[in-house]
KEBA-517451 format. One record per residue (C-alpha): residue number from 1; y, z, x. Coordinates in steps of 0.2 Angstrom, whole numbers. Example, Ala and Ser with C-alpha at 12.3 -4.5 7.8 and 13.67 -1.06 7.14 Angstrom:
2
vogu; north; up; east
1; -22; 39; 62
2; -5; 36; 68
END
This chain:
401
vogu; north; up; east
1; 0; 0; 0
2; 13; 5; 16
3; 10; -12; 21
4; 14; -23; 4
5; 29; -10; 1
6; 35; -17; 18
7; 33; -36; 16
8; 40; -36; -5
9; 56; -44; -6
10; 71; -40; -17
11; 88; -53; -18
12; 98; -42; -6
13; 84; -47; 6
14; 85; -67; 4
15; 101; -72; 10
16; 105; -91; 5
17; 118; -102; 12
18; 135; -104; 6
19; 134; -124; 8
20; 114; -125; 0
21; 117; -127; -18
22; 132; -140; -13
23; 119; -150; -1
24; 107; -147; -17
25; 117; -154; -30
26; 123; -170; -17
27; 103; -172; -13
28; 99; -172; -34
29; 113; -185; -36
30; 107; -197; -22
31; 90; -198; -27
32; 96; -201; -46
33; 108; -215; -39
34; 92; -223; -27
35; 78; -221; -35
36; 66; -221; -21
37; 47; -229; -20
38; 42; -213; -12
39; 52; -198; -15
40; 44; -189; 0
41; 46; -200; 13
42; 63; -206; 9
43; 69; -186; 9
44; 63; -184; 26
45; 73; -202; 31
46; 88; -193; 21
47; 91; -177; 28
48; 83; -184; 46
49; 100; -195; 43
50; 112; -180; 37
51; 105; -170; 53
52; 108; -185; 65
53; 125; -188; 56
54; 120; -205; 52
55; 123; -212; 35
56; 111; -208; 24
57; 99; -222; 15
58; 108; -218; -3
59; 113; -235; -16
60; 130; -234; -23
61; 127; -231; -37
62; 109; -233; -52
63; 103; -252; -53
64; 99; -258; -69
65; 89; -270; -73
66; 82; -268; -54
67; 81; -285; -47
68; 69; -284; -33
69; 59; -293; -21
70; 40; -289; -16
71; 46; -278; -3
72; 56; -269; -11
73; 72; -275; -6
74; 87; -273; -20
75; 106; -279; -20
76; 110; -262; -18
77; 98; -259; -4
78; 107; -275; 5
79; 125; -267; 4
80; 119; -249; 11
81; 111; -259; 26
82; 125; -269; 27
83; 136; -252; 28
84; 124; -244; 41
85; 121; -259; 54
86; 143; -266; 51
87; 151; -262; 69
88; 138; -270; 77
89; 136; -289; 85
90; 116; -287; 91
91; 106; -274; 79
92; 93; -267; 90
93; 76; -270; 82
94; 70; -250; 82
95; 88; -246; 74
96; 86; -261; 60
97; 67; -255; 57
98; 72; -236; 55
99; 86; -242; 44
100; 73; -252; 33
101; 61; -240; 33
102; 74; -226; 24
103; 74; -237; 10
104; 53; -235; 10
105; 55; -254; 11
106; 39; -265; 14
107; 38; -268; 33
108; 30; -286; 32
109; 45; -291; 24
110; 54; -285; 39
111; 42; -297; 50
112; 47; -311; 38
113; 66; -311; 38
114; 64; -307; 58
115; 53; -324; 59
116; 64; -336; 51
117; 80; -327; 62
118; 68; -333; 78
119; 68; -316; 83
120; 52; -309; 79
121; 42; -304; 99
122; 54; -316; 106
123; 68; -303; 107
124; 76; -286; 106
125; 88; -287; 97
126; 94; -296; 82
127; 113; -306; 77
128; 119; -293; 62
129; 124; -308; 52
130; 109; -318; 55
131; 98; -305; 48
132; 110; -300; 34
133; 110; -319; 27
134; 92; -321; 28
135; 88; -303; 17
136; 104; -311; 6
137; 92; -327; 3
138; 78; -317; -1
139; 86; -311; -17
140; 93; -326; -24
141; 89; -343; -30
142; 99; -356; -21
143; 112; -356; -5
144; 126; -355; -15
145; 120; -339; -24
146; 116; -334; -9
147; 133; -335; 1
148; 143; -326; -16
149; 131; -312; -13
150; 134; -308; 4
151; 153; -309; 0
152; 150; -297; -11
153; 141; -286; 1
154; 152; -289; 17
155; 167; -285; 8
156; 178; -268; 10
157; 185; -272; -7
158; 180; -259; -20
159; 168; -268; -33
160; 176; -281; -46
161; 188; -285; -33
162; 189; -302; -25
163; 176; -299; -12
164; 187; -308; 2
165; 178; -307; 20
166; 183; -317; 36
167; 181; -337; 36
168; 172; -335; 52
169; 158; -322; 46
170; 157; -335; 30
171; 155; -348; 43
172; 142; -342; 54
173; 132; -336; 40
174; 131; -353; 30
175; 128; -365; 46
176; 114; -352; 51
177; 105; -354; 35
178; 110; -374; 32
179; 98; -377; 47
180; 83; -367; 42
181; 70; -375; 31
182; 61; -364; 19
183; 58; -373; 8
184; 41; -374; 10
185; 28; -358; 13
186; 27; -359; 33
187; 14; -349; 45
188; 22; -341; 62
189; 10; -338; 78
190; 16; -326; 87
191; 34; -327; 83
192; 33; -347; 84
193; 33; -358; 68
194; 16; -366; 68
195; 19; -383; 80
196; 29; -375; 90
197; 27; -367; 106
198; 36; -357; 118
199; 48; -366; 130
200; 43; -365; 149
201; 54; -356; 161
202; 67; -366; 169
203; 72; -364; 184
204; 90; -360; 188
205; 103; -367; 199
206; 105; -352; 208
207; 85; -350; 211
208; 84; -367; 218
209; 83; -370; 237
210; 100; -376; 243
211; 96; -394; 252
212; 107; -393; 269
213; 110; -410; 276
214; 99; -415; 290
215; 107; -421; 309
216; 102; -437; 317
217; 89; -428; 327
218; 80; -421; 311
219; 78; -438; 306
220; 72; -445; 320
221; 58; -432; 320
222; 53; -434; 304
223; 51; -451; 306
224; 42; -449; 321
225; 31; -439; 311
226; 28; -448; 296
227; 21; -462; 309
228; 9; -450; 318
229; 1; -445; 301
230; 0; -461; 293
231; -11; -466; 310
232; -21; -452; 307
233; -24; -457; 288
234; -30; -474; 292
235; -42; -467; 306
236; -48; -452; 303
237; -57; -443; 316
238; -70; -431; 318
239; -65; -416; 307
240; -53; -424; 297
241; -55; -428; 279
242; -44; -439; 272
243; -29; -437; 286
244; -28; -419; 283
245; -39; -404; 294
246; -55; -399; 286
247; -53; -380; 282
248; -66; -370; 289
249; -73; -366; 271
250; -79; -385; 269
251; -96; -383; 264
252; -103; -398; 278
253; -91; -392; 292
254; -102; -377; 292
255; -118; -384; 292
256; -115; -393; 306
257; -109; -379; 316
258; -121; -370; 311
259; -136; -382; 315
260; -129; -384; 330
261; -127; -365; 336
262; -144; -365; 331
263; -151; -378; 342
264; -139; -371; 357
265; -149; -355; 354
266; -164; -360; 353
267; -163; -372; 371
268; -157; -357; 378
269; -171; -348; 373
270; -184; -360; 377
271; -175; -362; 396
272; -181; -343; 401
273; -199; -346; 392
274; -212; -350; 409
275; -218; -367; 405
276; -201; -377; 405
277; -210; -390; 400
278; -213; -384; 384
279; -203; -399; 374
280; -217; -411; 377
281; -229; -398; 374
282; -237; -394; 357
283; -229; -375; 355
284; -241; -361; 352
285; -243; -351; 337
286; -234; -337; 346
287; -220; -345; 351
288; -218; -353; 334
289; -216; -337; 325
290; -205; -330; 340
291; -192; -346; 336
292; -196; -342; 315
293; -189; -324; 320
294; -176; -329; 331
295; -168; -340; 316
296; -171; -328; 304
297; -162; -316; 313
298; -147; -327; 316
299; -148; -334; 297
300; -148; -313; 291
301; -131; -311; 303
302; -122; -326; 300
303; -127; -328; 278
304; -108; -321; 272
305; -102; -336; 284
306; -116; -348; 274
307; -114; -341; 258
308; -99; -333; 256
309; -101; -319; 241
310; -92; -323; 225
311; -85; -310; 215
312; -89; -311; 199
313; -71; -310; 188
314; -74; -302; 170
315; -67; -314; 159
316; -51; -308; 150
317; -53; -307; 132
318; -40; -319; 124
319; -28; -308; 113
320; -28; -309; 94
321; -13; -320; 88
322; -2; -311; 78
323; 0; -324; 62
324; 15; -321; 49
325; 15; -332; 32
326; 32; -335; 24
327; 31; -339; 9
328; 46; -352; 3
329; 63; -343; 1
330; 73; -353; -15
331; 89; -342; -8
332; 87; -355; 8
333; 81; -370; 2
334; 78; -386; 15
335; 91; -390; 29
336; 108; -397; 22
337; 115; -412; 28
338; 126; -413; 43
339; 141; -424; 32
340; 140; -408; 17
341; 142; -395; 30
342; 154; -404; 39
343; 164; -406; 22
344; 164; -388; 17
345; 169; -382; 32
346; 186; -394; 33
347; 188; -387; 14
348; 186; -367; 21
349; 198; -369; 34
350; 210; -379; 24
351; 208; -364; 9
352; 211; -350; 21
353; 227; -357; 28
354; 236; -347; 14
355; 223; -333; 13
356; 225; -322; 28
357; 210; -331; 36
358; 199; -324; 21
359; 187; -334; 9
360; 180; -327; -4
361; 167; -331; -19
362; 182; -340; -32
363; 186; -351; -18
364; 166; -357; -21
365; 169; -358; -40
366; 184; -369; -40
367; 183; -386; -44
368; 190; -394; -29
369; 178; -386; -20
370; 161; -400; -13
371; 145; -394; -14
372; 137; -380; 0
373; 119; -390; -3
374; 113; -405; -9
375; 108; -405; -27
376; 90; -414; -32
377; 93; -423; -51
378; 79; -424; -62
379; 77; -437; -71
380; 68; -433; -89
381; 59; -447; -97
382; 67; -448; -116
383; 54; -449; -127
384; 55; -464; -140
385; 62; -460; -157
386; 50; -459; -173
387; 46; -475; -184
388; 53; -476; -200
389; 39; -468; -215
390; 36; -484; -226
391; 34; -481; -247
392; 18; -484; -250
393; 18; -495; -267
394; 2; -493; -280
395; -7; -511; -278
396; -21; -504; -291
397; -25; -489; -305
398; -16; -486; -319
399; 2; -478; -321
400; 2; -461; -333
401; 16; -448; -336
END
């Protein structure tokens, strides 16, 4: 009993923060206004963010309808990451990936809009306004839509305002996505579109080897030179294979050394034996095993010159390629032609003369303004009109009230 008396609470013993039902009530509100996949995991990315003073992963306000991609990703979702990552030029792809995960948005989707930014294991780092319009495209249905809906998420405006953002931004993201072609589902390798492969490494001007002008005297020399080898070319002597040395690992260069280090040995032998005569004798039994042991001996002591040992190389296993389908993206669409780009672009910088060097979504709407993206007509087949009903006259019967 001492011991539960000891460890009972009473509510002079719990002392709560001043701050916790504020950071309470603000934590309530956020999670109203987001509406997370998973509540757990998007509390710890939440007050992980609060902690490290970050901005938090937390919607503006409540979407509804939610209009949402597979992955997860919302307009509203778009606008916050837009928030987070603004400031900088390159987003590092662990600080983009933490960003997207506080959303408890789908990490393939991730792989798919870093894919069609060229990005995806080729780099570190990603363009801010590459990525943005590529997640923009994801969420609408044609590259106009598109480019309105990342001036609406851009902007510093308050919402129903003109959504004005800088002609350049507008710029870099439309000729970005005018050269990309999804308008087809494509499947990437290893970061590369399938077809492609990775581009060898050129050398630089600054690795080459500097060419320094030769004198008179090097000249000479090397012409001199080039004579000599070209007469060793056409005759080539004993040693030689095809006007160059025969390395000492040439398999018939060795034989013949060999063979004849063993006949050396063997009349050296033979010279100490009694009977010097012994060539144009028949050789005893004796003697014949003697010489069988002699080269055995020599052949034991010379074999890693004979047969050299080969190592035997494990062979590496080829890695698994990393394959990445995406899927068509309307929001993108085929590559635009080089004469509409050109157009709208004249039409930009002409608009934003008068406009602080601003463009925004009216300026896409008005009239005067030529098409961001070439428009496919569909030509319906008009069905013929209906025939006429004749009256059918009675040829036969008899005609009653």
């Amino acid at each position: 009993m001492p011991e539960l008396v000891e460890q009972m609470y009473c509510s002079q013993q719990i002392v709560i923060p001043p701050k916790f039902p504020y950071i309470l009530k603000r934590y309530c509100k956020a999670a109203i206004k987001t509406q997370p996949y998973d509540l757990l995991r998007w509390s710890f990315e939440y007050f992980k963010a609060l902690a490290q003073r970050r901005p938090p992963p937390v919607k503006l306000r409540l979407e509804y309808p939610v209009f949402t991609t597979e992955g997860g990703l919302t307009r509203g979702c778009l606008k916050v990451l837009a928030n987070q990552l603004s400031g900088m030029t390159e987003v590092p792809l662990p600080v983009l990936k933490q960003a997207w995960g506080g959303f408890c948005l789908d990490p393939a989707e991730l792989r798919r809009v870093l894919c069609l930014c060229e990005v995806y294991q080729r780099k570190d780092s990603v363009p801010f306004l590459h990525f943005l319009a590529v997640a923009g495209g994801l969420l609408t249905k044609c590259l106009t839509h598109t480019m309105i809906l990342l001036c609406e998420s851009l902007t510093k405006e308050p919402d129903g305002g003109s959504a004005a953002i800088p002609v350049s931004e507008f710029l870099t993201m439309y000729k970005f996505l005018a050269k990309i072609d999804a308008s087809k589902d494509v499947k990437y390798v290893n970061g590369f579109r399938e077809g492609e492969s990775p581009e060898p490494d050129h050398v630089s001007e600054e690795d080459e080897i500097p060419y320094e002008e030769e004198d008179d005297d090097d000249k000479k020399l090397r012409e001199i030179s080039a004579t000599k080898m070209s007469s060793t070319q056409a005759v080539p002597k004993q040693g030689m294979v095809a006007g160059r040395q025969m390395s000492t690992t040439s398999g018939e260069f060795i034989v013949q050394h060999i063979e004849k280090e063993i006949m050396e040995y063997i009349d050296e032998q033979i010279a100490i034996l009694p009977d010097p005569d012994l060539k144009k004798k028949k050789a005893k039994p004796e003697e014949v095993e003697m010489i069988k042991q002699m080269l055995e001996t020599f052949l034991d002591e010379n074999m890693d010159i004979i047969v050299p040992e080969v190592e035997e190389v494990e062979e590496e296993e080829e890695p698994i390629p990393d394959i990445v389908v995406v899927y068509a993206v309307p929001g993108i669409g085929p590559p635009v032609d080089m004469e509409i780009m050109t157009e709208f672009q004249d039409y930009a910088l002409d608009v934003c003369k008068v406009q602080a060097e601003l463009f925004m979504p009216r300026n896409i709407r008005h009239f005067l303004c030529p098409p961001l993206e070439k428009y496919e007509e569909h030509k319906y087949e008009l069905s013929p009109p209906p025939s006429p009903k004749k009256e059918q006259v009675p040829t036969a019967g008899v005609i009653t009230d």
